[in-house]
N, C-alpha and C positions, 0 to 999 in steps of 0.2 A: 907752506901750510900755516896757515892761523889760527893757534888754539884758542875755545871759544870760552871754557869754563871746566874747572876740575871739580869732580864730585868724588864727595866722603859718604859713606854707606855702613851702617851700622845696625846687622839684621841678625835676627834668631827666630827659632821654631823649633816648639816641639813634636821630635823626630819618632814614630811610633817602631816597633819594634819589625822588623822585616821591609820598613815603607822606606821611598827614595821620595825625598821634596824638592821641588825647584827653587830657590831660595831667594834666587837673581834672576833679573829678564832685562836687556835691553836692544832694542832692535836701534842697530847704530841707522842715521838718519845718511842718505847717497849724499855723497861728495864729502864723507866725514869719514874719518878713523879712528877709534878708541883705542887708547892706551894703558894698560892697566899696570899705574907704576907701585902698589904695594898692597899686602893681602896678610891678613890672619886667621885664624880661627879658633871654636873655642868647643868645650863641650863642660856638660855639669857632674857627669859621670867617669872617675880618674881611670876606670878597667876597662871603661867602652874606648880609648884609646888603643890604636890598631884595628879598628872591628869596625869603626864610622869610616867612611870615605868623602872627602868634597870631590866633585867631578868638574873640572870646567869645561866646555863645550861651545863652539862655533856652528851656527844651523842643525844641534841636533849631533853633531861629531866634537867628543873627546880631542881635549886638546894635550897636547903630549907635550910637555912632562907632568904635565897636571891634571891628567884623570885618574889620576889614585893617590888624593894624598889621602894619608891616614897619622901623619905625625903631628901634633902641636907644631904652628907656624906663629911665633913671634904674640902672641896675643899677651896682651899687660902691658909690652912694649913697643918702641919702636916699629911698625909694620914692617915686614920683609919684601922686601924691590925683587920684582919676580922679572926673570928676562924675557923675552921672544912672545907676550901674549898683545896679541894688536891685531884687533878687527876692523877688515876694512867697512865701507861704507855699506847701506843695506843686508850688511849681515846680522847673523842675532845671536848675541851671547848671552848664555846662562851660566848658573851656577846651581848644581843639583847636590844632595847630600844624602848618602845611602846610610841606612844603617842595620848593620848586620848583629848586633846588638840583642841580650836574650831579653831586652824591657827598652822603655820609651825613653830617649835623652833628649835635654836641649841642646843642639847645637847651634852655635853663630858664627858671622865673620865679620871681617870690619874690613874696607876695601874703597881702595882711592884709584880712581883712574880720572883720567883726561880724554875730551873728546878736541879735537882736531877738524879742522875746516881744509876741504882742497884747494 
């Protein structure tokens, strides 16, 4: 494999109160694999902790262990090296953000992955 270019991604949205947003979209390109080697996230509201969710997702399916974070991951710092998230080619990974929340917060993430050439 030939990695081709690592990309830093550095997004937010405000999250309305019962809405889920996609926050992330990338349809990985056939004969490529994505790597996603670190992840944060953030929110503006300290009580909507536990009650927001980031979901990541391959074609529309939850990726386990990471369709329910709801803990602060690393954000201020160092991003957190997530293991086992690696899509193969022609697939399409998001990133969706629930929030069960009784008002509207911002939530962001900051996320670095590698795309890979076959």
């Amino acid at each position: 494999m030939k990695n081709i270019v690592p990309f830093d991604e550095n997004l937010s949205a405000e999250i309305l109160a019962g809405a889920t947003v996609e926050i992330f979209r990338f349809q990985v390109p056939a004969n490529s694999k994505l790597y996603v080697t670190g992840f944060a996230n953030s929110i503006n509201e300290f009580d909507a902790w536990g009650v927001i969710t980031w979901i990541f997702k391959r074609n529309g399916a939850p990726i386990s262990p990471y369709n329910k974070i709801q803990d602060q991951i690393a954000f201020g710092a160092p991003l957190r090296t997530l293991a086992g998230v690696d899509i193969s080619g022609a697939d399409l990974f998001t990133i969706d953000i629930k929030n069960d929340y009784i008002d509207g917060v911002k939530c962001g993430i900051a996320l670095k992955y590698e795309l890979w050439e076959n």
